[in-house]
Each structure stands twice: as structure tokens, then as C-alpha cells.
N, C-alpha and C positions, 0 to 999 in steps of 0.2 A: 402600488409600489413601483418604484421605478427601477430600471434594469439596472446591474451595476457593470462593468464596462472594467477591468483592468489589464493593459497590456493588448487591448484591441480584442480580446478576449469577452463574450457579453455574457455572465452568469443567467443558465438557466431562470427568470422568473416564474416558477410555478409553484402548485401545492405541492408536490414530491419534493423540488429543491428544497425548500425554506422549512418544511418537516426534517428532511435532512438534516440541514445544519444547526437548526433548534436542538435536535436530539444530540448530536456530535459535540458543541458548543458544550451543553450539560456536563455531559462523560467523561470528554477529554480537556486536560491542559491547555495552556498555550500551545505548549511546542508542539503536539501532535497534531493539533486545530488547525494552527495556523502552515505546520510544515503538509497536512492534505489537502489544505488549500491550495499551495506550488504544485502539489503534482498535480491538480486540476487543472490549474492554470498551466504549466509546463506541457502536461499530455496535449492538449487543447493548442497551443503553439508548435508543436512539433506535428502534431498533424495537421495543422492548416501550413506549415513550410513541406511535408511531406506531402502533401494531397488527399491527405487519406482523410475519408467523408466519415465522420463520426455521430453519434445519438452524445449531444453534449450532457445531456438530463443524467443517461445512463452514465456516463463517465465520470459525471460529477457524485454518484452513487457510491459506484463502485472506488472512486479516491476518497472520499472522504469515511468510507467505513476500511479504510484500506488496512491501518494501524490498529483500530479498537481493540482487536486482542490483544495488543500491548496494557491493555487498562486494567484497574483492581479490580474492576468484575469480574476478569475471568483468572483470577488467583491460584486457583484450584483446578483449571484447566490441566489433562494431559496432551491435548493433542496441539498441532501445530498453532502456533498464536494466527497465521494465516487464515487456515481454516476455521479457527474462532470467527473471526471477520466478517468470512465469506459467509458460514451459518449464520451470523446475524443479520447481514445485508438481505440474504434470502428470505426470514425473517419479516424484517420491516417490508421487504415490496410484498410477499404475500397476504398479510396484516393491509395491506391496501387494491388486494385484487387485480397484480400483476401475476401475470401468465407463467407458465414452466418456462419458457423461450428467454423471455426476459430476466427471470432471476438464474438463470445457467448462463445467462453470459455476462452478468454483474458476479456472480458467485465465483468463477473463472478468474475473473480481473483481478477479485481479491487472492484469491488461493495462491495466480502464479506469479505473484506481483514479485517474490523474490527468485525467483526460477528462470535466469538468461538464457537464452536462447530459444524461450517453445513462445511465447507470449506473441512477439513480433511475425509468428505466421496466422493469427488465431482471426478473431475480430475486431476489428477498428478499436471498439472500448477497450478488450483484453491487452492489446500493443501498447494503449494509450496511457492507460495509468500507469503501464510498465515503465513505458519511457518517461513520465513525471516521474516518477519515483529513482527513476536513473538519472535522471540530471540532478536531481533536488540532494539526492544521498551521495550518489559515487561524482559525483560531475560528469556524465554521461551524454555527451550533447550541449554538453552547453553552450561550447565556444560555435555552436550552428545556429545560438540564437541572440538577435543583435540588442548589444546593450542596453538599449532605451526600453525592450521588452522586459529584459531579466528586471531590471533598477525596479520598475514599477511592477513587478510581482512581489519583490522584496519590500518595499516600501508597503505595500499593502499590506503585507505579510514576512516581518521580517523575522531575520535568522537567528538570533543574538549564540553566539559558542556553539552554533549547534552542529557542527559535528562531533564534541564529546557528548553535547547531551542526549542527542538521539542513540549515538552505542549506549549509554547507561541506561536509554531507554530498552532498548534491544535488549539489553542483560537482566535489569529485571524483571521486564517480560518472559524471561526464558529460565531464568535462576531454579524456579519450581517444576519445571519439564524436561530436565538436560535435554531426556533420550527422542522430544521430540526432534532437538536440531539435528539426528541424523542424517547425513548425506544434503544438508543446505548450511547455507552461507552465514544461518544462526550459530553453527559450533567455530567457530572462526571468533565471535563477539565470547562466547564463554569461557573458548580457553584462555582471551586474551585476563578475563575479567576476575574467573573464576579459580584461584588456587589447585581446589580440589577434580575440576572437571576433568572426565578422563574421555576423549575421543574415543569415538566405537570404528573402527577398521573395517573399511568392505571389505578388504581382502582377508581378516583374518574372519569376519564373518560366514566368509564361502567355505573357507578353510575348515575351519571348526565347526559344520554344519553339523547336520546329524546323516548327512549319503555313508555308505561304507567304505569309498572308494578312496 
């Protein structure tokens, strides 16, 4: 099979990759397929402009199960759609006799992939999909990457509306779990989306605890 090459970028060739995207291809839509493609590709350019020496195998792992918990299999999910993710990515590497080492820092990439601020000190993969997923979602870098790059990640993998579609993805991923988007950046998609949803308050949280004081 020959390498495929987008954006100067050279997709993993291996049994792990192409397991990968067989499986993801299945599960997920376009929009989810093809929008964790960019953040591979995205993560993958930002640290070859940053320096930072990444396991591309791994990072192509950890972005493209990045979203899964957004999908109908996990309908019935309570816990974070994140965590869905990262539990499955841990999953398929161990199902193929990858180490603790390696599925804790593929499990990581996924879990803090919406959580600013802690990702970018962690491991190369953990930063990396952060930052795909930051330019590809919020525009988070992007204008650090030069045209001819972006054109051809898009071309590869294009965008078509999808900043609504990705929140409507975000919301019905989350619709059936309010109380996981506590304190992340999923209750923000639900209030917008959601009539009924009623934001849970750290503050009155603390407040209302059960101390005496």
C-alpha cells in the first residue's frame, strides 16, 4: 500500500493505522471521519511548526477515536462522551497487545481533548490532538498555518457547514447525559440547544453541600 502524504503530512502505513480507520470509517459519519482526520492532520502540523517530536501511529489513534463517543453506540452512555472514547481507544490497543504505557497516553489524548489548558503540558500525542481539535473546532491556530497546508487538509477532507453540524453533533451526543457536561465546555452546547437544560453551579454546589458550616 502506498503511503498517503496530505499537507506534507505522511499518514502512518501500518497494521494499527489502517485497523484504525477501517473501524472508525464503519461507526462514524462523514462529518466525524472526516472532521478526525484534520485534527490528525492539524495536530501533526502544528507540531512539526512547533518542534515537538511526536509518535504519529499514536496520535493518529488517539484523533481519530477522539469523537466516537459522540456516536449511537454509546446512546445510553452516562459518563462523559470523552471518556467513552478514551475507554474504547484503550480497548482496541489492548485487543492488539499494546502495553499500559501506551494505551494511558492514547486514553489521555482522548479524555482531555476538550480540557484547555492541562493537555499542552502532558505528552507530545496528548498536546497534539488537543491542538487538531483546536484549530479544526474553535480556529485555534490556524492563522500559524500557511494556506497551502490548511487548502489541502480540507480538500482531502472537507468541511461542508460544519460548524453547525459539529454543535448538533456535540448536542446530541450529550442530550441523554446532561449532568455529564458538568464544569466543561459541553454545557455551553446544551444550553445553547437544549430548552429544558438547567446548568449545575459550582458555586451553589459548594454552598449547598452537606458541611454544617
Amino acid at each position: 500500500m502506498t503511503t498517503q502524504t496530505i499537507a506534507g503530512i505522511a499518514i502512518p502505513d501500518t497494521t494499527l493505522v489502517r485497523e484504525v480507520t477501517e473501524y472508525i470509517r464503519e461507526v462514524e459519519d462523514d462529518l466525524l471521519f472526516d472532521h478526525s482526520r484534520r485534527v490528525f492532520l492539524f495536530g501533526a502540523l502544528q507540531g512539526r511548526r512547533l518542534g515537538i517530536d511526536s509518535d504519529l501511529e499514536l496520535l493518529y489513534v488517539g484523533a481519530m477515536f477522539h469523537d466516537i463517543g459522540l456516536t449511537t453506540g454509546f446512546g445510553d452512555s452516562t459518563l462523559r462522551f470523552e471518556v467513552d472514547g478514551a475507554n474504547e481507544a484503550a480497548k482496541f490497543l489492548r485487543d492488539r497487545g499494546f502495553d499500559d504505557a501506551v494505551v494511558r497516553k492514547v486514553w489521555l489524548s482522548i479524555a482531555l481533548h476538550t480540557t484547555p489548558g492541562v493537555p499542552e503540558f502532558l505528552d507530545p500525542e496528548i498536546a497534539l490532538v488537543h491542538a487538531g481539535v483546536a484549530v479544526d473546532v474553535v480556529g485555534v491556530g490556524l492563522e500559524d498555518l500557511p494556506d497551502e497546508a490548511r487548502d489541502a487538509v480540507t480538500t482531502a477532507h472537507p468541511r461542508p457547514d460544519f460548524k453547525r453540524r459539529i454543535l448538533r453533533a456535540f448536542a446530541d451526543g450529550n442530550l441523554h447525559r446532561p449532568h455529564s457536561t458538568y464544569g466543561t465546555i459541553n454545557a455551553d452546547v446544551l444550553a445553547h440547544f437544549d430548552p429544558d437544560f438547567v446548568r449545575e453551579d459550582f458555586v451553589e454546589v459548594i454552598l449547598n453541600n452537606g458541611w454544617p458550616e
